[in-house]
Backbone of each chain as ProteinMPNN parsed JSONL, in Angstrom:
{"seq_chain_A": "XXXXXXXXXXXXXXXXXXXXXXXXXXXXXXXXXXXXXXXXXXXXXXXXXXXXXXXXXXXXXXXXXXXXXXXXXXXXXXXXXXXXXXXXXXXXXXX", "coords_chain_A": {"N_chain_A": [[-20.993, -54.732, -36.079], [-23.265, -53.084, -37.112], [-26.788, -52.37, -38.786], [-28.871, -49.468, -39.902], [-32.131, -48.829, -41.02], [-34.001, -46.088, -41.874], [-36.891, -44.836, -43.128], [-38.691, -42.829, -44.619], [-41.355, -40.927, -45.412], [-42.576, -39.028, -47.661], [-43.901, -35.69, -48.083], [-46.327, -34.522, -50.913], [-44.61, -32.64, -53.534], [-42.767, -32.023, -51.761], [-40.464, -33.457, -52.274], [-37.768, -32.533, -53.046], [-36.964, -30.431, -50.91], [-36.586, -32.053, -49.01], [-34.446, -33.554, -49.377], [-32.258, -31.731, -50.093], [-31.841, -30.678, -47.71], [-31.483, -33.082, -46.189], [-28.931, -34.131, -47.906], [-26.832, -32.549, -46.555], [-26.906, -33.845, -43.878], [-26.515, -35.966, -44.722], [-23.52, -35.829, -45.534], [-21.696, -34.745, -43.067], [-22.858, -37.157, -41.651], [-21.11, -39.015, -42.594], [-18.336, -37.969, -41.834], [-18.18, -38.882, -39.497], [-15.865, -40.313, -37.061], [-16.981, -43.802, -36.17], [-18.712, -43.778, -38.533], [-19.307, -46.355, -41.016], [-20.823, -46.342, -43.015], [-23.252, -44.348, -45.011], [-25.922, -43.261, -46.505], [-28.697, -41.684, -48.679], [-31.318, -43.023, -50.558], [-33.713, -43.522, -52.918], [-37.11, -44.944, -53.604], [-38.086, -46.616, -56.265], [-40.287, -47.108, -57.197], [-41.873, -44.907, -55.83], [-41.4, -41.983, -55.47], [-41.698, -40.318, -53.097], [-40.99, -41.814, -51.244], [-38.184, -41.948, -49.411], [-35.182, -42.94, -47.994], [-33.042, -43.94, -45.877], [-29.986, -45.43, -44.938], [-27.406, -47.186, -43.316], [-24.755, -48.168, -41.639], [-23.152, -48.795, -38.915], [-20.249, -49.017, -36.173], [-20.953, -49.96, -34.096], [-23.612, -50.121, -31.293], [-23.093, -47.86, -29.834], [-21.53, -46.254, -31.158], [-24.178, -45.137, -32.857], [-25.929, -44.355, -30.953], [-24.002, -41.999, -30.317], [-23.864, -40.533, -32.238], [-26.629, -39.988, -32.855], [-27.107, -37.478, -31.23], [-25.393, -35.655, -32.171], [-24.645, -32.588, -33.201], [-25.771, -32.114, -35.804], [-27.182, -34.162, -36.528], [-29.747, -33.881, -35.186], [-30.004, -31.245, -35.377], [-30.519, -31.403, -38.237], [-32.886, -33.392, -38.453], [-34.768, -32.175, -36.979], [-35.562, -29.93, -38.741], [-36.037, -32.003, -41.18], [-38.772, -32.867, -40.259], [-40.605, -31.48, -40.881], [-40.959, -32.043, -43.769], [-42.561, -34.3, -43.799], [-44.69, -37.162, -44.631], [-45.629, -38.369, -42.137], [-44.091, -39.996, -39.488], [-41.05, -41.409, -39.295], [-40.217, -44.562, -40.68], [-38.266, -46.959, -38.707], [-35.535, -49.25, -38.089], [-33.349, -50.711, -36.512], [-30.823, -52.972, -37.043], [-28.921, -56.196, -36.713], [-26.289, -58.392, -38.188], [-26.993, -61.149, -39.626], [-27.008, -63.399, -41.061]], "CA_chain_A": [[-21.564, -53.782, -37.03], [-25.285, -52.542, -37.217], [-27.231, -51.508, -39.987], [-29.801, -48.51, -39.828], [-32.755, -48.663, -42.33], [-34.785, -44.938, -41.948], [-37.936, -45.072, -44.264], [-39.168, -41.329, -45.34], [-42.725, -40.838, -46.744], [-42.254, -37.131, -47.751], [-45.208, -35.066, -48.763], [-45.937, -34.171, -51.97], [-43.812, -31.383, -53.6], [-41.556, -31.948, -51.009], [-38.763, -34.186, -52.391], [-36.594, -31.837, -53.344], [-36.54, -30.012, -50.141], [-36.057, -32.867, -48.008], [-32.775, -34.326, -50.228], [-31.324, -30.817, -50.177], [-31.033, -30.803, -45.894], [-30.372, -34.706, -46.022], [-27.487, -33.754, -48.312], [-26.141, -31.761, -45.655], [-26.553, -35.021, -42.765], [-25.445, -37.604, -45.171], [-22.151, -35.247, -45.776], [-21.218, -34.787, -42.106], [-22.277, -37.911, -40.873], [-20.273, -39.965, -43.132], [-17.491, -37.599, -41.733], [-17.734, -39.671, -38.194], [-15.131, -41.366, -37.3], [-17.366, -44.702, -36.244], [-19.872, -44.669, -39.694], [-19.14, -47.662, -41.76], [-21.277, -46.561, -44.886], [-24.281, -43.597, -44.738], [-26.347, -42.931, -47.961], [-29.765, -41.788, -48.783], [-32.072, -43.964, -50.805], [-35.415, -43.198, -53.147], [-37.682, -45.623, -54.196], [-37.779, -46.584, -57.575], [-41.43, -46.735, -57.885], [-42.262, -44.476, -55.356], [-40.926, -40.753, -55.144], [-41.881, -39.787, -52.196], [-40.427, -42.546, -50.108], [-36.71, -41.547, -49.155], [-34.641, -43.821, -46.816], [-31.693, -43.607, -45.309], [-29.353, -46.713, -44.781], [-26.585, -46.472, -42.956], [-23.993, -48.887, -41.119], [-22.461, -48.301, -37.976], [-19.504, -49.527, -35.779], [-21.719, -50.584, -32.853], [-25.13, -49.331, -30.902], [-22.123, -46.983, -29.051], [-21.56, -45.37, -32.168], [-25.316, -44.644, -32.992], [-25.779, -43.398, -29.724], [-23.006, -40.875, -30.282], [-24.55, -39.961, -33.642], [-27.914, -39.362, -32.732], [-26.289, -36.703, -29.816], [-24.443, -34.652, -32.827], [-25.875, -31.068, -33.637], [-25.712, -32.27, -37.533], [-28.154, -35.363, -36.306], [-30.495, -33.177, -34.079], [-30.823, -29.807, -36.235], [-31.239, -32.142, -39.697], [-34.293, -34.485, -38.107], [-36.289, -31.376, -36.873], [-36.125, -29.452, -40.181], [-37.012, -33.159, -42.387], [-39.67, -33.364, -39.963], [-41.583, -30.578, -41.669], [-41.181, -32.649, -45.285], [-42.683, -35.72, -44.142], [-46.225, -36.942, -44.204], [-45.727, -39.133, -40.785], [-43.033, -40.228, -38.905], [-40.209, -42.378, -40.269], [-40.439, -46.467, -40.056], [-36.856, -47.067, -38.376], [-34.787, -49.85, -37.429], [-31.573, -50.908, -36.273], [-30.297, -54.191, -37.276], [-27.987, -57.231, -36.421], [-26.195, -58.913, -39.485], [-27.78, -62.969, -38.999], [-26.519, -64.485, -42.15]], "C_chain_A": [[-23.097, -53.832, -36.979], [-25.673, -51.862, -38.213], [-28.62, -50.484, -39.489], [-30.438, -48.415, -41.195], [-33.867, -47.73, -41.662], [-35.78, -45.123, -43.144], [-38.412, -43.84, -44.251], [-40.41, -41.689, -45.519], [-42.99, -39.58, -46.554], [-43.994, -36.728, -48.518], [-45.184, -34.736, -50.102], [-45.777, -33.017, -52.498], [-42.901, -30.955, -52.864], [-40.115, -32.434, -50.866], [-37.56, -33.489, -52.365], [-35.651, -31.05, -52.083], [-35.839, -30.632, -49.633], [-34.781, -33.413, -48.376], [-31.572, -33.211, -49.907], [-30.678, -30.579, -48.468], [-30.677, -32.263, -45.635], [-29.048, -34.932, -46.669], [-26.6, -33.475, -46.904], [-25.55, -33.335, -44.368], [-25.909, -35.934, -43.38], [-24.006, -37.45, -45.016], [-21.393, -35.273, -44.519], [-21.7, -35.907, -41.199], [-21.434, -38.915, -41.045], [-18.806, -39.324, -42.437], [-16.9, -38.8, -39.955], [-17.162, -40.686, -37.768], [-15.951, -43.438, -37.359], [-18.428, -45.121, -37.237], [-18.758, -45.201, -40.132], [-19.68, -46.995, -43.169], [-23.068, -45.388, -44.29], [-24.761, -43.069, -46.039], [-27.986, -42.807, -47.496], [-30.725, -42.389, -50.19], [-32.956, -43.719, -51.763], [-35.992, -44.452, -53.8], [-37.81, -45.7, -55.109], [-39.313, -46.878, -58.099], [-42.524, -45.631, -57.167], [-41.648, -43.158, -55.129], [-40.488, -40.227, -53.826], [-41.27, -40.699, -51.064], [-38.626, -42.858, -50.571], [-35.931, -42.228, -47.701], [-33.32, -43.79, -46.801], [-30.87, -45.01, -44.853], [-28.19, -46.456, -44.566], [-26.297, -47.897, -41.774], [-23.271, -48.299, -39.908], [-21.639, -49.122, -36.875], [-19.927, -50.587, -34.607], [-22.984, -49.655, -32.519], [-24.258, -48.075, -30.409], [-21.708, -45.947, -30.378], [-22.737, -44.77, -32.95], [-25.561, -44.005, -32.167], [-25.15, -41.794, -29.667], [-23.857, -40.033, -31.343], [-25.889, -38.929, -33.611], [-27.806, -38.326, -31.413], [-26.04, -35.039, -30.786], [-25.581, -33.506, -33.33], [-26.314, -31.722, -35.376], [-27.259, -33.11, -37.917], [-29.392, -34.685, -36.205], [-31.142, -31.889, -35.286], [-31.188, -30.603, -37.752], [-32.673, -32.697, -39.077], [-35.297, -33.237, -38.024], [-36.661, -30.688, -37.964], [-36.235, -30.881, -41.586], [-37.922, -33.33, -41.811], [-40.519, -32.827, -41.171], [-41.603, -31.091, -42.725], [-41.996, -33.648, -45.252], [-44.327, -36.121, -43.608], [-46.113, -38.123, -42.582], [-44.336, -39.502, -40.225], [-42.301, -41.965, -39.826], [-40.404, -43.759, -40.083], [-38.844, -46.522, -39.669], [-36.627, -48.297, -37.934], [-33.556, -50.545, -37.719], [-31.316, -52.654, -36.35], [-29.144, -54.903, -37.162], [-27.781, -58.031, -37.293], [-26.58, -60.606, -38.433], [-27.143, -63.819, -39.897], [-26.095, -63.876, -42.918]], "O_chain_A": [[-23.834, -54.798, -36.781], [-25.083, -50.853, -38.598], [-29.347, -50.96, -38.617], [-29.852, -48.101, -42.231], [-34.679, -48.3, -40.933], [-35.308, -45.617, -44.168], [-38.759, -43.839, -43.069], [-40.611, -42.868, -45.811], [-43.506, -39.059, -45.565], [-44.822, -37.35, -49.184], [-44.068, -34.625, -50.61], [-46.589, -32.152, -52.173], [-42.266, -29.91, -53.006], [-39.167, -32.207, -50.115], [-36.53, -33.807, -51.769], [-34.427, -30.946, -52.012], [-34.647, -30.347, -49.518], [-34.037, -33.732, -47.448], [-30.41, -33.472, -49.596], [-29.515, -30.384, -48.113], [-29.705, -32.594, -44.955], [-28.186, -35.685, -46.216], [-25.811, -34.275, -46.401], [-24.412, -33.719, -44.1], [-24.99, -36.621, -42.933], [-23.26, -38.33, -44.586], [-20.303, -35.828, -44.655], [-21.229, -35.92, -40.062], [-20.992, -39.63, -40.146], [-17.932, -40.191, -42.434], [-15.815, -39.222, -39.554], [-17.601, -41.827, -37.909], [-15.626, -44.229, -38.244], [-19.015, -46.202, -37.186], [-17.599, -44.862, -39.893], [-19.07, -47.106, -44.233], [-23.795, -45.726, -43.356], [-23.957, -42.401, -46.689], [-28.531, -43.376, -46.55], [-30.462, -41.564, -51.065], [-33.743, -43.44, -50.858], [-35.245, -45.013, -54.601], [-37.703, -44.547, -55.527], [-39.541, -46.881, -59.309], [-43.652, -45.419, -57.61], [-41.109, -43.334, -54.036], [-39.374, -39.828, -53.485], [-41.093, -40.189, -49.957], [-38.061, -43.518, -51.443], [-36.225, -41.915, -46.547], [-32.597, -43.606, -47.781], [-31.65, -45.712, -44.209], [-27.616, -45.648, -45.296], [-27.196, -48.512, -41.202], [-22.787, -47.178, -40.068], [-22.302, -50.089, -36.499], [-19.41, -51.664, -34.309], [-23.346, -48.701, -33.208], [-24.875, -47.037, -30.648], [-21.674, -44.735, -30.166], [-22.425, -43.881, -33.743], [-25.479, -42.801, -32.411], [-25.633, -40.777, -29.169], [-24.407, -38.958, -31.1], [-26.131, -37.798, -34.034], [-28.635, -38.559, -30.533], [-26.296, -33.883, -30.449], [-26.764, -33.537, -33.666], [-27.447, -31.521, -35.814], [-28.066, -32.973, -38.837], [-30.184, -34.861, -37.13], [-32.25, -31.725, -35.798], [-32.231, -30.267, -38.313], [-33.638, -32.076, -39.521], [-36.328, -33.142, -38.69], [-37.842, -30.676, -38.312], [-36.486, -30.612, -42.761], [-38.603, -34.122, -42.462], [-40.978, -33.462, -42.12], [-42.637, -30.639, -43.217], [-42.359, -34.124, -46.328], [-44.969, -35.663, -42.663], [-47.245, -38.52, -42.309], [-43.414, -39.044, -40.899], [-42.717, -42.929, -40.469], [-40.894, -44.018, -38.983], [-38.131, -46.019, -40.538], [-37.561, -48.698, -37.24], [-32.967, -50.842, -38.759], [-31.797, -53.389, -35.487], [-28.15, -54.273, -37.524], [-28.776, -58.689, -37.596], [-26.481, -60.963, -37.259], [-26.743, -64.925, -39.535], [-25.615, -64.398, -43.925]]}, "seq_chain_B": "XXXXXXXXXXXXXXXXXXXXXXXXXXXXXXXXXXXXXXXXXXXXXXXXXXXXXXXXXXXXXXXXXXXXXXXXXXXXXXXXXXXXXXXXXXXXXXX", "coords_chain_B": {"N_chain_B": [[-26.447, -49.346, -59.576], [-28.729, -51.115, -57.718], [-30.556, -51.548, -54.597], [-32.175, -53.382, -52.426], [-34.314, -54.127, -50.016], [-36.458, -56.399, -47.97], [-38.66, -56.803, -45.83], [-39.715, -58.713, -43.431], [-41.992, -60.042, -41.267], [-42.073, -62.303, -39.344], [-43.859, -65.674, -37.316], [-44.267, -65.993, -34.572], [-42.0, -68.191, -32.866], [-41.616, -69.337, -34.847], [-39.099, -68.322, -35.698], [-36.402, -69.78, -36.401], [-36.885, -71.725, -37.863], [-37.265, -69.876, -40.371], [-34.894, -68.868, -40.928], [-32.878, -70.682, -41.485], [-34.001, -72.077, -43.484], [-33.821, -69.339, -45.266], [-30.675, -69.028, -44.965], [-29.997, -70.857, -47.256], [-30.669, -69.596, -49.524], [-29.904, -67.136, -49.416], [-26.838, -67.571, -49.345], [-27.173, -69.357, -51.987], [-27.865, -66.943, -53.399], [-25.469, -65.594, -53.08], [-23.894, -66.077, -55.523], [-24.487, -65.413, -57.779], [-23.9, -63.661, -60.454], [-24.586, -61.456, -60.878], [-24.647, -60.429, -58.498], [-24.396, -57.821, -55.789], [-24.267, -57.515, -53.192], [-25.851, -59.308, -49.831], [-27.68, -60.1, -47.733], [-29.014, -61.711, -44.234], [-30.474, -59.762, -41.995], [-31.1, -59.666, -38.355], [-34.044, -57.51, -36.472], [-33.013, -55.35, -33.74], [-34.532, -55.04, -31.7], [-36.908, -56.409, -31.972], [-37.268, -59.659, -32.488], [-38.555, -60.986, -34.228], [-38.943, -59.591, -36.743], [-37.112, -60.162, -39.801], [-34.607, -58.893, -42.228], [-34.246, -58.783, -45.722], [-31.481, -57.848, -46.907], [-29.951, -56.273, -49.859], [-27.902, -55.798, -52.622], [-27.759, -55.236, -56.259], [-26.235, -55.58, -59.219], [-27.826, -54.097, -61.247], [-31.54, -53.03, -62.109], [-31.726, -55.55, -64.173], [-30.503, -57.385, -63.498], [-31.727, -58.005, -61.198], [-34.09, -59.19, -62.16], [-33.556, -61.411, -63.179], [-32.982, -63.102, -60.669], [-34.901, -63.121, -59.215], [-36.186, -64.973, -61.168], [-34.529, -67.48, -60.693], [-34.234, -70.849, -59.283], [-33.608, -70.807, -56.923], [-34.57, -68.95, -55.663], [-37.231, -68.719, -56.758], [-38.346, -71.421, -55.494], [-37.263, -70.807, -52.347], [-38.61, -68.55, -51.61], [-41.59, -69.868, -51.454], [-41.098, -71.438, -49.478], [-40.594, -69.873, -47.339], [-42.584, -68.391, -47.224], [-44.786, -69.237, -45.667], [-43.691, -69.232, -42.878], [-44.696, -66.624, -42.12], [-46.086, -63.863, -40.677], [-47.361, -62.087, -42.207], [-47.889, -60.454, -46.036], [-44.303, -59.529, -47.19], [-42.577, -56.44, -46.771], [-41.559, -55.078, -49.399], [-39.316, -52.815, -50.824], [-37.398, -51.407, -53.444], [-34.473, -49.7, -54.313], [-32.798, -46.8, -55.66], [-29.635, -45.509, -55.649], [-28.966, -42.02, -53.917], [-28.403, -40.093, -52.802]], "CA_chain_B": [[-26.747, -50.354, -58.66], [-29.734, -50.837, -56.752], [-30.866, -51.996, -53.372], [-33.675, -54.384, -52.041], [-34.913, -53.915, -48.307], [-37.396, -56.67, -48.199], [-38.463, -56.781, -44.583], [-40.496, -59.907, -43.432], [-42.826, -60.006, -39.855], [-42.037, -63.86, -39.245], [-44.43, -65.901, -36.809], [-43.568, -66.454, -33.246], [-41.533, -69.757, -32.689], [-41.01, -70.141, -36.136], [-37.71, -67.478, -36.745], [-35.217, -69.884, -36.589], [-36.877, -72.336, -39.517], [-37.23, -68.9, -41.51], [-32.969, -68.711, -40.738], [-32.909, -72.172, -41.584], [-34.269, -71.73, -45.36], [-33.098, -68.394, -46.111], [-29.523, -69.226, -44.872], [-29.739, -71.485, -48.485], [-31.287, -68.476, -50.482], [-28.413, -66.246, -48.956], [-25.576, -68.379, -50.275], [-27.15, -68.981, -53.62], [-28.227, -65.96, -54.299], [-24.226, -64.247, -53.493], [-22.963, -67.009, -56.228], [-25.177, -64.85, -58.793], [-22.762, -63.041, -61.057], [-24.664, -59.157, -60.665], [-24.923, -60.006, -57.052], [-23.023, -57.214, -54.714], [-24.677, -57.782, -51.729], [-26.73, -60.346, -50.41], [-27.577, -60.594, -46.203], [-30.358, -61.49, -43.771], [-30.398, -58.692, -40.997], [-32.5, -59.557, -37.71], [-33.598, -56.501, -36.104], [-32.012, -55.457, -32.065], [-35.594, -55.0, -30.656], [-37.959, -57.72, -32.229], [-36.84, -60.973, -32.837], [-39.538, -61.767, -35.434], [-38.019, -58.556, -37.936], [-36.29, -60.52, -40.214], [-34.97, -58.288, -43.02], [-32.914, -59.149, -46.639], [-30.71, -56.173, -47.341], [-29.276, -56.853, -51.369], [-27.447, -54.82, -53.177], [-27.745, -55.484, -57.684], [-25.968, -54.537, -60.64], [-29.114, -53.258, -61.991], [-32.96, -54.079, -62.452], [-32.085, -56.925, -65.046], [-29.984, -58.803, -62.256], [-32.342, -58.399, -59.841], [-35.204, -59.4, -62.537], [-33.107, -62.523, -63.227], [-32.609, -63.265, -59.659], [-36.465, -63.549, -59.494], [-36.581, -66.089, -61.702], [-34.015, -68.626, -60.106], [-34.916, -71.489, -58.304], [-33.467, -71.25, -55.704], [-35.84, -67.513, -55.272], [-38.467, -69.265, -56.517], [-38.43, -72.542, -54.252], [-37.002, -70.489, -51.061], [-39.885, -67.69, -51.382], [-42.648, -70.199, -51.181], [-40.803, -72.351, -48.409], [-40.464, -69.059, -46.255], [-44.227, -67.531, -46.853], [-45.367, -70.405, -44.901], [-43.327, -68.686, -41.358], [-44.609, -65.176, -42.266], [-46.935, -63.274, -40.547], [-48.14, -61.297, -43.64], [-46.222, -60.454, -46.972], [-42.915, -58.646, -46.922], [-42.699, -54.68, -47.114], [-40.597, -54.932, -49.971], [-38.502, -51.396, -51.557], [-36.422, -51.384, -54.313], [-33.944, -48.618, -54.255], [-31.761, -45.696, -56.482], [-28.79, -44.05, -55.16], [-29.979, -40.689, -54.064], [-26.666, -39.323, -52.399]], "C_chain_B": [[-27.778, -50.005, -57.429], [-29.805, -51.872, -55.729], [-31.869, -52.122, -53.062], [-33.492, -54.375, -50.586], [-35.875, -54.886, -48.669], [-37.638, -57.351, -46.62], [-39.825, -57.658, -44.072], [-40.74, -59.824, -41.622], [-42.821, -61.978, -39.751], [-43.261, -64.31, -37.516], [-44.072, -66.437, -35.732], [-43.589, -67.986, -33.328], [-41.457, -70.631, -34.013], [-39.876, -69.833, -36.865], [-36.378, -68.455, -36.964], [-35.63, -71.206, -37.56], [-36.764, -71.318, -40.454], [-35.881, -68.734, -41.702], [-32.431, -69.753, -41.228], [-32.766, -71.93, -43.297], [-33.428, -70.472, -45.866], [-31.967, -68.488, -45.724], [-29.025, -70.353, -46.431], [-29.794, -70.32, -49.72], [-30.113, -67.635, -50.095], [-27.332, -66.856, -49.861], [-25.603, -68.987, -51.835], [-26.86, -67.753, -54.624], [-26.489, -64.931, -53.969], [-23.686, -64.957, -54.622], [-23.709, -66.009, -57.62], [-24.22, -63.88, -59.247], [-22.894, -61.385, -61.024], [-25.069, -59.122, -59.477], [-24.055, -59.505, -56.207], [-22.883, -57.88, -53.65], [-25.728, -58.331, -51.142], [-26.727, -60.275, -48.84], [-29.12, -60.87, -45.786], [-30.384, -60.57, -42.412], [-31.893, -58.688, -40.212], [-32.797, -57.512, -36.555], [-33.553, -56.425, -34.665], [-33.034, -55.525, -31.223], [-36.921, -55.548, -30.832], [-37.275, -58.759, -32.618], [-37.188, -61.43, -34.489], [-39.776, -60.562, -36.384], [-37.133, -59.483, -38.355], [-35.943, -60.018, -41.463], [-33.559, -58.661, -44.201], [-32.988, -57.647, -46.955], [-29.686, -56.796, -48.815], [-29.163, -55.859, -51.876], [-27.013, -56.019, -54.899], [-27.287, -54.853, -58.768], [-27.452, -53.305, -61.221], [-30.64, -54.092, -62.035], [-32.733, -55.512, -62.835], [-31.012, -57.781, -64.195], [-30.947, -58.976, -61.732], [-33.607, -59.246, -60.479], [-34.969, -61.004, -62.882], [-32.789, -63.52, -62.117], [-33.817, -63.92, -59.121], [-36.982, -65.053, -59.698], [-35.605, -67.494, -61.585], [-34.667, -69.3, -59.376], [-34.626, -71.628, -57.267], [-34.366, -69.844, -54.641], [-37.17, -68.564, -55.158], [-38.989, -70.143, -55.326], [-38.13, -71.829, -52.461], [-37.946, -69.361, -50.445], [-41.087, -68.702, -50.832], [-42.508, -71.29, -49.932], [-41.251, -71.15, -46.954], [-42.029, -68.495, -45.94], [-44.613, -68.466, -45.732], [-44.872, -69.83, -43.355], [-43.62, -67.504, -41.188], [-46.212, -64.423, -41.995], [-48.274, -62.556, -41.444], [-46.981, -61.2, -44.494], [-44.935, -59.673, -46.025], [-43.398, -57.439, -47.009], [-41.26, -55.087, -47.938], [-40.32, -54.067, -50.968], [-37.409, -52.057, -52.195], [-35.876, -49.997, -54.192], [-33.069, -47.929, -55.287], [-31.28, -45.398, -55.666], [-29.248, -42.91, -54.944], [-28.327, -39.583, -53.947], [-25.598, -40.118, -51.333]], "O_chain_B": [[-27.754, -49.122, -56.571], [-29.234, -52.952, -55.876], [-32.704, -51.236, -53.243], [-32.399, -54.655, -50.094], [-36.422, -54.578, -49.729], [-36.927, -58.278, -46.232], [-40.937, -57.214, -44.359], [-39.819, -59.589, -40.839], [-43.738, -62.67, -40.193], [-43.455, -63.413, -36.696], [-43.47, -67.504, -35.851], [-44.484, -68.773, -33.634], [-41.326, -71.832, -34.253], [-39.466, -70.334, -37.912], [-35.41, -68.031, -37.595], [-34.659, -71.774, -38.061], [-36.176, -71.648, -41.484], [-35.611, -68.39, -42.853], [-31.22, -69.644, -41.423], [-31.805, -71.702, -44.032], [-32.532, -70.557, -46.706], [-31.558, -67.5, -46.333], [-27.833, -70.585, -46.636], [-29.009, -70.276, -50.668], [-29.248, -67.678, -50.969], [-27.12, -66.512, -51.024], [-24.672, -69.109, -52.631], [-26.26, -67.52, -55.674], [-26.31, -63.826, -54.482], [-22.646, -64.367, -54.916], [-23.009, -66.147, -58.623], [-23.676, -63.215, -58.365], [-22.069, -60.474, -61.083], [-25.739, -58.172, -59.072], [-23.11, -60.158, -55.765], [-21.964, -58.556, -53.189], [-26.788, -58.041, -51.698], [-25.568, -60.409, -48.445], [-30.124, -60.556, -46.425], [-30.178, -61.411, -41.538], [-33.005, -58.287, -40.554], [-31.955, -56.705, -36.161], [-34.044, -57.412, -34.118], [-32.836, -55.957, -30.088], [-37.885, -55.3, -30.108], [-36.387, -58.384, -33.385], [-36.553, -61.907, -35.429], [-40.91, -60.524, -36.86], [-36.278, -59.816, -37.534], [-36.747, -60.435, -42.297], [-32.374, -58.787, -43.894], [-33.829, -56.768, -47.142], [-28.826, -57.667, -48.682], [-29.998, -54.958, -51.801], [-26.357, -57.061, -54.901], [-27.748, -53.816, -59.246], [-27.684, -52.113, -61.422], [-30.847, -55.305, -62.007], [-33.217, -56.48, -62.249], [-30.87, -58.971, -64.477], [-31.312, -60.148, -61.643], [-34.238, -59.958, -59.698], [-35.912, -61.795, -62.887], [-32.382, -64.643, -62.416], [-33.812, -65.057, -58.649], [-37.65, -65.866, -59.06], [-35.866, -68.476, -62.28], [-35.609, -68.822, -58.742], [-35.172, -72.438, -56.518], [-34.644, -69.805, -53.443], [-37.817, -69.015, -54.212], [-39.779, -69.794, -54.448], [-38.719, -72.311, -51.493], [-38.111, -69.176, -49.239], [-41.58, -68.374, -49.753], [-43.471, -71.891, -49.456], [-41.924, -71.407, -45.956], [-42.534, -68.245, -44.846], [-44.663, -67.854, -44.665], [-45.753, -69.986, -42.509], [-43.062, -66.944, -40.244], [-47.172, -64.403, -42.765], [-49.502, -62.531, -41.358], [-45.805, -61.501, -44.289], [-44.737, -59.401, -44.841], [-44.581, -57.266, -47.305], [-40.182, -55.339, -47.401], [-40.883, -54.268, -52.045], [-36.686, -52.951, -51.754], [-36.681, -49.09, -53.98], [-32.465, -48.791, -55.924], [-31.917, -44.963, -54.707], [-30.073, -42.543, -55.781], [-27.634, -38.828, -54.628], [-24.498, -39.626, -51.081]]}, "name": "protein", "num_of_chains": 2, "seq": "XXXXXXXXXXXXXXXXXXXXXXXXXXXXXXXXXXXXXXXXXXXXXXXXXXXXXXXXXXXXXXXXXXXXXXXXXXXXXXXXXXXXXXXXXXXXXXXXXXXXXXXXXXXXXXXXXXXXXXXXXXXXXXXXXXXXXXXXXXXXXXXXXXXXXXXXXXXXXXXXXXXXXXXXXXXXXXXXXXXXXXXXXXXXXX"}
């Protein structure tokens, strides 16, 4: 299993947008057979920072993921919400 | 129930004392009665990403969680292997 932690920092006046097309990815990628667990996130003292956390069967099932139209057409329309590119990474449970 | 990302830059040739200590802080802190979820997650393409992923009944677990000793004592054991602080997010459910 692998965990995926996506970090957001959305512009401002843009939360709302960006939740309403991450709706859409959270909905169909939880549908895939190899997620484990896919949710999006907001900071609790920070608004604007929206993260995505998300479990997956193996790197072979991320792979697949990041392939799917759902993956692909969501990322390029949250680009436009976000003041820089996302902090990402993929993790190996240790303890 | 909220979620703690607290994602630590550890100092080359020192990650596996930082695995060392927080492998004690791990196993205390799941014995905590509003603790869901409790891991240390290294990440697949740095070594020295070492990140706690916790999942809390609510603030006043996590604010009580704080103030254990085995937080207290295992925070100031670990600063000592750590590049700089943590990047540490607290999280809300979003979707």
């Amino acid at each position: 299993m692998i965990k995926v932690i996506a970090k957001g920092y959305i512009k401002l006046g843009e939360v709302d947008k960006f939740k309403e097309i991450a709706s859409v990815l959270v909905k169909e990628s939880r549908k895939e057979e190899e997620n484990i667990s896919y949710g999006l996130y907001q900071d609790a003292n920070n608004e604007q920072i929206l993260t995505f956390i998300e479990e997956w069967k193996d790197q072979s099932a991320l792979d697949k993921h990041m392939k799917t139209s759902h993956f692909v057409d969501s990322m390029a329309k949250l680009s436009k919400f976000q003041e820089k590119d996302m902090d990402i990474n993929i993790y190996n449970s240790c303890i």
